[in-house]
VEXDREN-2710 file (C-alpha; in Angstrom, 1 decimal):
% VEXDREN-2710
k/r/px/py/pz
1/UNK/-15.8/37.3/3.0
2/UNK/-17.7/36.5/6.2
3/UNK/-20.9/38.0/4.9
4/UNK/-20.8/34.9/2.0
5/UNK/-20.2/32.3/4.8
6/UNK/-22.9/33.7/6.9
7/UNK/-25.2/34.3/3.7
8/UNK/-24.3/30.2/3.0
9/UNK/-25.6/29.0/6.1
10/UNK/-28.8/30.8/6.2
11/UNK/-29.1/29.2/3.0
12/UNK/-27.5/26.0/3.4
13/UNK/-30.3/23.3/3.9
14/UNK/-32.1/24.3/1.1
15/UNK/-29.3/22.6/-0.8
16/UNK/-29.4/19.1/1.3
17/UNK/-31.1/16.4/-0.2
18/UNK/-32.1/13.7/2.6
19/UNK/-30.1/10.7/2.4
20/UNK/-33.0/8.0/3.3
21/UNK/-35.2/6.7/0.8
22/UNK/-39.1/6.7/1.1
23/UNK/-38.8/3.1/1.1
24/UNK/-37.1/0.3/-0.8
25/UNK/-37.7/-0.3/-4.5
26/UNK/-41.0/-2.4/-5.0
27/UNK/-39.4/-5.1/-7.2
28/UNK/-36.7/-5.4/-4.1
29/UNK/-39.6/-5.8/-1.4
30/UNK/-41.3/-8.2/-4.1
31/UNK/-38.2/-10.5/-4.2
32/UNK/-37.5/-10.3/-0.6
33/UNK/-40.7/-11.6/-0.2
34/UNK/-40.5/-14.0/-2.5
35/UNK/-37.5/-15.4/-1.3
36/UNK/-39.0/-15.8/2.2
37/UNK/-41.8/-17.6/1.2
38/UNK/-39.9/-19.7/-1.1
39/UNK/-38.0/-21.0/2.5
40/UNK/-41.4/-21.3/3.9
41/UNK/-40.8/-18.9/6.3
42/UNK/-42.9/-16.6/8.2
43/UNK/-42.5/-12.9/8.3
44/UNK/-41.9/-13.9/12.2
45/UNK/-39.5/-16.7/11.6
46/UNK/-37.5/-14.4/9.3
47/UNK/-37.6/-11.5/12.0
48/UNK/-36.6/-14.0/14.9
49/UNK/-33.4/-15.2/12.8
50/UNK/-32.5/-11.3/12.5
51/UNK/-33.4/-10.6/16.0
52/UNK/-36.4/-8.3/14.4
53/UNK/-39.8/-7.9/15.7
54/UNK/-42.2/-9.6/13.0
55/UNK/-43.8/-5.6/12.8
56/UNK/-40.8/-4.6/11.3
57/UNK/-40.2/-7.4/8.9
58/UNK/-44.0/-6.4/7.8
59/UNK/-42.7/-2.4/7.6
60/UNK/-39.9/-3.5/5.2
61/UNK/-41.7/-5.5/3.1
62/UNK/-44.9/-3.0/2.4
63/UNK/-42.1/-0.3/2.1
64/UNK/-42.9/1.9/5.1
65/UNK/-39.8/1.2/6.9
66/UNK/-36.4/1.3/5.3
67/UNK/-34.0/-0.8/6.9
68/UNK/-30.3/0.4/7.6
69/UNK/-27.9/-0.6/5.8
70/UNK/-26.7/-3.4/7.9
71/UNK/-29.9/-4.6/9.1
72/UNK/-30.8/-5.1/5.0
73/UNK/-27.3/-6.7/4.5
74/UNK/-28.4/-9.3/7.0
75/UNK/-31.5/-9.3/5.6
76/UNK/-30.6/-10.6/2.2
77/UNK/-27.7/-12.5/3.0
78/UNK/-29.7/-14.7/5.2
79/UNK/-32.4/-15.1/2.4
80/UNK/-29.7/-16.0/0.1
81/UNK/-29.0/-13.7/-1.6
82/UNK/-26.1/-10.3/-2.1
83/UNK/-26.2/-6.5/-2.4
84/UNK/-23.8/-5.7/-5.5
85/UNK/-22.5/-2.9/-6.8
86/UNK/-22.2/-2.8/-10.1
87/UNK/-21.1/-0.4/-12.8
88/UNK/-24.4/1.0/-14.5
89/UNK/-23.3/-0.1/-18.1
90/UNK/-23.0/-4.1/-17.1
91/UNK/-26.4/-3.7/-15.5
92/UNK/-28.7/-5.3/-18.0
93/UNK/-26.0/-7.7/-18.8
94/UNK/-25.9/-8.7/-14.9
95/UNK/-30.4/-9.0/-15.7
96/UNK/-30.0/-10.9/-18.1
97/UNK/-27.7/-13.8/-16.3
98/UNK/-30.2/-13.4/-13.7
99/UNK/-32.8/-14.2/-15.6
100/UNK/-31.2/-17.0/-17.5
101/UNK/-30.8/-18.0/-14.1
102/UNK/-34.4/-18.4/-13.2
103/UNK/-35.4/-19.8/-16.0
104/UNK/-33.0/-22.6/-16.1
105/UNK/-34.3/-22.9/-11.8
106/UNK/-38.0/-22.8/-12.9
107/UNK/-37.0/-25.9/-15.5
108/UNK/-35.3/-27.6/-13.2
109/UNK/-31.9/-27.0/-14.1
110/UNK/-30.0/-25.7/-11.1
111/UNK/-26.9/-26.9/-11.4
112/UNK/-24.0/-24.8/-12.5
113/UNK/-24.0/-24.1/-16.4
114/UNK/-20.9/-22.9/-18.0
115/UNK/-21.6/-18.7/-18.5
116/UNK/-20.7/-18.3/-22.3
117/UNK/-22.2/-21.6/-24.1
118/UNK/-24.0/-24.5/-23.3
119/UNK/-21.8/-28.1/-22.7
120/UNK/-23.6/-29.5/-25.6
121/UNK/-21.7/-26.2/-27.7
122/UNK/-18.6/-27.5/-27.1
123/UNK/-19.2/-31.0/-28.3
124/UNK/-20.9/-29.9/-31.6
125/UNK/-17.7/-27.8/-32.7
126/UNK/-14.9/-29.7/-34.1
127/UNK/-11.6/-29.1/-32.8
128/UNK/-10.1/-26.8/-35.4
129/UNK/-6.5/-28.2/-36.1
130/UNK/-4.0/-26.1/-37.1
131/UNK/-2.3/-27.0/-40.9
132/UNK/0.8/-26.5/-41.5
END
């Protein structure tokens, strides 16, 4: 039995896969980006409200720094935005509100819309009145 335990930890990093990422998705450096610009913001405005050098602002958004965890909490959060988890089946449900979102923004339109139907939905159908 202690041969298999030593034999594991010979063996044992071979199995460990790192935990960091090479860096951040593209499309979540793009919007980061985006949304910084948007507030007219420099990349060292953004790092002075974080307490971050404007270098390492620049590292995150090219992707050759990834940010802990709560440093890109912040991050987002003070660009507006969340982190979400969210189950992997609701995922292109949760994209599509998003972009129904954005579009609406892009029109003009930001002010809260009801999520299943438009206001003018409710109007068109009657009230169905139940005969007796």
């Amino acid at each position: 039995m202690c041969y298999i335990i030593s034999s594991m930890k010979k063996n044992i990093t071979k199995h460990i896969k790192p935990l960091r990422l090479d860096g951040l998705p593209e499309d979540m450096r793009r919007e980061l980006k985006e949304a910084r610009v948007k507030r007219g913001w420099s990349q060292r405005e953004l790092g002075s409200r974080l307490g971050l050098p404007q270098m390492h602002i620049s590292g995150i958004e090219s992707g050759k720094i990834v940010p802990r965890y709560d440093t890109l909490l912040e991050l987002v959060r003070i660009l507006d935005r969340d982190l979400l988890m969210v189950p992997r089946a609701l995922v292109p449900a949760v994209q599509s509100l998003i972009r129904d979102h954005l579009r609406h923004d892009q029109q003009g339109e930001s002010d809260e819309r009801p999520l299943y139907g438009d206001a003018d939905d409710e109007q068109k159908t009657p009230e169905r009145k139940d005969e007796v």
